[in-house]
C-alpha positions in Angstrom: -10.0 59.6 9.8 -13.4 60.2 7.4 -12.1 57.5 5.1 -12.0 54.9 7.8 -14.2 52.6 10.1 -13.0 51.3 13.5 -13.6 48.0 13.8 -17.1 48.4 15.4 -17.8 50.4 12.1 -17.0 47.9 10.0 -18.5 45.0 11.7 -21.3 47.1 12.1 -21.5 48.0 8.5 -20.4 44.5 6.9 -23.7 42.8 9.3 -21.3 40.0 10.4 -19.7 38.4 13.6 -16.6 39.8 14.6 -15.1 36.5 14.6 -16.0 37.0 10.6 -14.3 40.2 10.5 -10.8 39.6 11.9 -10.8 36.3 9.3 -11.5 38.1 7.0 -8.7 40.4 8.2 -6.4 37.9 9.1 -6.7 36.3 5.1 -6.2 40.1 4.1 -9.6 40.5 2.7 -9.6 43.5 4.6 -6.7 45.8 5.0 -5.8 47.3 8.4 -4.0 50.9 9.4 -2.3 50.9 12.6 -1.8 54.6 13.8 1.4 55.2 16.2 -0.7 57.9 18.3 -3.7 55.3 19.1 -4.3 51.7 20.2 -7.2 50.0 17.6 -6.4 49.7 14.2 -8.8 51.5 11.5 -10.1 49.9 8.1 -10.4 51.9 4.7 -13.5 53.2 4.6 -14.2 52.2 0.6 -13.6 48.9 1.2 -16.2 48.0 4.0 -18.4 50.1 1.9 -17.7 47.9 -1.3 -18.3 44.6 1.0 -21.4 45.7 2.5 -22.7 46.4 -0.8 -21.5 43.1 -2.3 -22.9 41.1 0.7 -26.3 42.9 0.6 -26.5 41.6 -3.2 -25.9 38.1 -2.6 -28.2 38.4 0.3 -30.9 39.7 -1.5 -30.1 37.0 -4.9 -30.6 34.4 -2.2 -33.3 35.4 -0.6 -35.2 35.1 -4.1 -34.3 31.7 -4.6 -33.5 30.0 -1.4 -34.1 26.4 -3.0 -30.8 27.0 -5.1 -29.0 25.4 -1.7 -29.5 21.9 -1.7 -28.3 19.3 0.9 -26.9 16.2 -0.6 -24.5 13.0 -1.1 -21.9 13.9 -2.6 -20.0 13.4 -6.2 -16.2 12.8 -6.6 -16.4 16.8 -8.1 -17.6 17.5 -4.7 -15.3 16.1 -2.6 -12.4 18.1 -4.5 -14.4 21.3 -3.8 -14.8 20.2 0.1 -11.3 19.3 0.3 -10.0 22.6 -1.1 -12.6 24.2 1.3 -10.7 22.3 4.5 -7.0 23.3 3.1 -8.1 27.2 4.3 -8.5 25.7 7.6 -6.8 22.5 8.7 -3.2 21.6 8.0 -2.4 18.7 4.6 -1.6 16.3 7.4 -5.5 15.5 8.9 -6.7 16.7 5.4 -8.3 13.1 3.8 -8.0 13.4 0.4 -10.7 12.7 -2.2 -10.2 9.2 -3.2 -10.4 8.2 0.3 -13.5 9.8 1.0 -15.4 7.7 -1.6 -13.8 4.7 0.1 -15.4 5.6 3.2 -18.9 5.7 1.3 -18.7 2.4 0.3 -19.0 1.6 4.4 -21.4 4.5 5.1 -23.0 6.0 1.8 -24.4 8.7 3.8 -21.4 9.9 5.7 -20.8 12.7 3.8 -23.3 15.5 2.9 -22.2 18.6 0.9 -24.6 22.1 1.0 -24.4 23.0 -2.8 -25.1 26.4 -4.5 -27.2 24.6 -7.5 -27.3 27.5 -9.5 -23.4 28.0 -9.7 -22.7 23.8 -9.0 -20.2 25.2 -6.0 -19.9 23.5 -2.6 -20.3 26.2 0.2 -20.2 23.5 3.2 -19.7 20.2 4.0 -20.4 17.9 6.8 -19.1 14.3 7.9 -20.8 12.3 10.6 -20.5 8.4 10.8 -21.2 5.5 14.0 -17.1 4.6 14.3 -16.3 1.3 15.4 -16.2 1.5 19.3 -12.3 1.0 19.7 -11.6 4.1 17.2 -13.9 5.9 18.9 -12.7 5.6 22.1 -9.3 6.9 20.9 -10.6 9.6 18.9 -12.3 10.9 22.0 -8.9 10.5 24.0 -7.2 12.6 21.2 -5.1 9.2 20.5 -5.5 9.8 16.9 -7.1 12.3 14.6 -9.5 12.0 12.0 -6.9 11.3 9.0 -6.1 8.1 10.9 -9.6 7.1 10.7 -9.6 3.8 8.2 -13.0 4.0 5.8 -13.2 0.2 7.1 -13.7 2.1 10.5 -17.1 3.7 9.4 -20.1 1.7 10.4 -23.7 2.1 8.4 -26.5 4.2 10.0 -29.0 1.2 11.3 -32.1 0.9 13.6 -31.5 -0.2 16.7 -29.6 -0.1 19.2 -29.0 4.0 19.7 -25.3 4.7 18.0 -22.8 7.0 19.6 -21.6 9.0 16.2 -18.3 11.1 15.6 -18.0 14.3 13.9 -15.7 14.3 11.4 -15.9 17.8 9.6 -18.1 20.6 9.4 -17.0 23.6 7.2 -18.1 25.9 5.3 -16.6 28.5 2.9 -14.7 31.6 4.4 -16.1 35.2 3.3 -19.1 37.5 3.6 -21.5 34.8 3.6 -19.7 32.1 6.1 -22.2 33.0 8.8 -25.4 32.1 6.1 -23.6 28.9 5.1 -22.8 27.8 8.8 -26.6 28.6 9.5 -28.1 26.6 6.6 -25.7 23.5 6.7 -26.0 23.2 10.4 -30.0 23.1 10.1 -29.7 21.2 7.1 -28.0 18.6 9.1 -30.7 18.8 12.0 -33.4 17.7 9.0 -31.3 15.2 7.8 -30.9 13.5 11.2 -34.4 14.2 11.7 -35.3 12.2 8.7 -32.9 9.0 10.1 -34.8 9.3 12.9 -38.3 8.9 11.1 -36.0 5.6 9.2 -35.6 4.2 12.9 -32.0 5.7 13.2 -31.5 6.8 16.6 -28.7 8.6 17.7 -27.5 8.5 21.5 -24.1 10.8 21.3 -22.6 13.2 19.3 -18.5 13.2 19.8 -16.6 15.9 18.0 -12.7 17.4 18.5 -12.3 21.1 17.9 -9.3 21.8 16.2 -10.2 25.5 14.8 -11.8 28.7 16.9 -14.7 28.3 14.4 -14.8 24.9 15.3 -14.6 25.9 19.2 -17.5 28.5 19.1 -19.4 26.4 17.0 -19.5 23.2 19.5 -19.7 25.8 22.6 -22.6 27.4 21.0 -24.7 23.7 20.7 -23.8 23.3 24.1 -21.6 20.5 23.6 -19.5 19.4 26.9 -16.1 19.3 26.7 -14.3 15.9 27.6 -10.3 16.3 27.0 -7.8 18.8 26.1 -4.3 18.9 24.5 -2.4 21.5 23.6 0.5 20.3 22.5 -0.6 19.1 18.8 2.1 19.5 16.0 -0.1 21.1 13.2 -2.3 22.6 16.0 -2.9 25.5 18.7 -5.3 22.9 20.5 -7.3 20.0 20.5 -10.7 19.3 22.7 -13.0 16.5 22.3 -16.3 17.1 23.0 -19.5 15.0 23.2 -23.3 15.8 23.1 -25.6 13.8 25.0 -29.4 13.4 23.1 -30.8 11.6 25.6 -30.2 14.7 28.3 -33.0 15.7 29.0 -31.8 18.8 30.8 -29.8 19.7 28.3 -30.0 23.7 27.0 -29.2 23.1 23.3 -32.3 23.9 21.0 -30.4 21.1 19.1 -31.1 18.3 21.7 -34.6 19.8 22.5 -35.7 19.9 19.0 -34.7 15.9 18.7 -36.2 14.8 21.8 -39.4 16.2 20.7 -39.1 14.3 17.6 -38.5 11.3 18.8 -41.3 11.7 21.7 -43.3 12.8 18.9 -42.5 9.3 16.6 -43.2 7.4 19.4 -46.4 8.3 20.2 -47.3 7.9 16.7 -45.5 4.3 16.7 -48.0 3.6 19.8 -50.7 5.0 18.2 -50.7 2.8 15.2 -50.0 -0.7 17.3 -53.3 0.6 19.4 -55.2 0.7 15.7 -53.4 -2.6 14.3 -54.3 -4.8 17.4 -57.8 -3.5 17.4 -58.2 -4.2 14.0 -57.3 -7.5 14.8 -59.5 -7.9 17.5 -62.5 -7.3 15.2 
C-alpha cells in the first residue's frame, strides 16, 4: 500500500481538520479505496501529495499579501457568488435568493458582509447578522420558521441603545483546502466589525443562531454557544438546534464573549473619563 495514505496520512499531510477531509471526500475531491481484507479505507497517495502541494502555494501567496482579503458590504455580483456558495450546503428551499437580499439592505444596509479575495474579485465567505423584530425572533428561536421565511421588512437597523438581541442568519464560507483559513478570517473579521458597532454605540446583548449543517454545529459548539431547542424532523434537514450566546455572561468561556466584554469595559471607562474632563472644563 506505498501509493496510499490512511486517513491519518492524509489529514496529516493535507494540514487540515478531519472534518475538512471527509468533505472533501464526501464531494469526491478525494478518492477512497476500500480493501475487503481491512476496515479503514486508503487514499491515493499522488493525490494528497498534489493537494498538499497546492494548499502550501496558496498559503504561502496569501501569506505575502494578506490585505487582498477584505471584509465588506456587499454588491448584487456578490450576493450571486454567496448564494452559489450556500447551494453546496443548504437545500433551494431556505436558500434566499439575490434580489431579496438587497431588499433586506434597504432595512439593515449592514446585514450582510462578504470576505472578498480582492485580487481575484471572488467571495470566499459570507456572513448575515441583523436585530429581528421580536415576534420573528421568538419563532426563529422555537424553530417555527427558518430563515427563508424571514421578510426583509423583518430586519431592524443596528442603533444605540437599548442592547439588541441579534439572529444569525448565515455564515459560510467556501468548501476546499482553504475552508479552515476562510472560516478563521471571516469569523474574526466579524468580531472587528462588531467591535467597531460597539465603538458607534451599538451594543449587542444576544447572539441567536440555528445549526442546520455539522459545520454549522462545530462551529457554534466551538464559540461556546448554548443550545436552546432541537428538532429533528426537518424536511430538507438531518437536524435543526437553535442556539443563543449570552454577551453579557460574564462567566462565559468563549474568547468571543471575553474579548467583547473587555471592549466594552474598556469604552466605558473612556466614556467616563471624558465626562470627568468635560465637567471640569466647565467648572473652570
Amino acid at each position: 500500500m506505498d501509493t496510499y495514505y490512511t486517513a491519518g496520512e492524509a489529514i496529516k499531510k493535507l494540514g487540515i481538520p478531519r472534518s475538512t477531509f471527509y468533505d472533501l471526500v464526501k464531494a469526491t475531491k478525494i478518492s477512497k479505496v476500500n480493501v475487503p481484507s481491512r476496515k479503514r479505507a486508503f487514499y491515493p497517495r499522488q493525490r494528497i501529495d498534489e493537494l498538499a502541494e497546492q494548499r502550501a502555494r496558496i498559503l504561502g501567496e496569501v501569506a505575502q499579501t494578506p490585505e487582498r482579503f477584505v471584509f465588506v458590504l456587499p454588491q448584487r455580483d456578490d450576493l450571486e457568488q454567496l448564494v452559489d456558495i450556500e447551494r453546496m450546503f443548504f437545500h433551494e428551499s431556505i436558500i434566499v435568493p439575490p434580489e431579496e437580499q438587497q431588499q433586506q439592505l434597504t432595512y439593515n444596509p449592514e446585514a450582510i458582509h462578504v470576505l472578498k479575495d480582492s485580487k481575484t474579485n471572488t467571495v470566499v465567505g459570507g456572513v448575515s447578522i441583523s436585530p429581528i423584530q421580536p415576534e420573528v425572533l421568538e419563532k426563529l428561536i422555537s424553530l417555527e420558521i427558518d430563515e427563508a421565511q424571514i421578510k426583509p421588512e423583518d430586519y431592524l437597523p443596528y442603533t444605540a441603545d437599548p442592547p439588541l438581541d441579534c439572529y444569525i442568519i448565515d455564515f459560510v464560507v467556501r468548501p476546499g483546502l482553504m475552508a479552515t483559513y476562510y472560516g478563521s478570517k471571516l469569523l474574526q473579521a466579524t468580531l472587528d466589525y462588531f467591535i467597531e458597532l460597539l465603538k458607534r454605540g451599538v451594543v449587542i446583548r444576544r447572539f441567536y443562531a440555528a445549526a442546520v449543517t455539522k459545520f454549522g454545529e462545530r462551529l457554534t459548539k466551538g464559540l461556546h454557544f448554548k443550545l436552546l431547542q432541537s428538532d429533528w424532523t426537518r424536511e430538507h434537514e438531518e437536524f435543526r438546534h437553535a442556539y443563543v450566546l449570552d454577551l453579557e455572561n460574564t462567566a462565559s468561556n468563549s474568547r468571543l464573549v471575553k474579548r467583547y466584554l473587555k471592549q466594552r469595559r474598556n469604552l466605558a471607562i473612556r466614556m467616563r473619563r471624558r465626562r470627568r474632563a468635560e465637567a471640569s472644563g466647565i467648572l473652570q
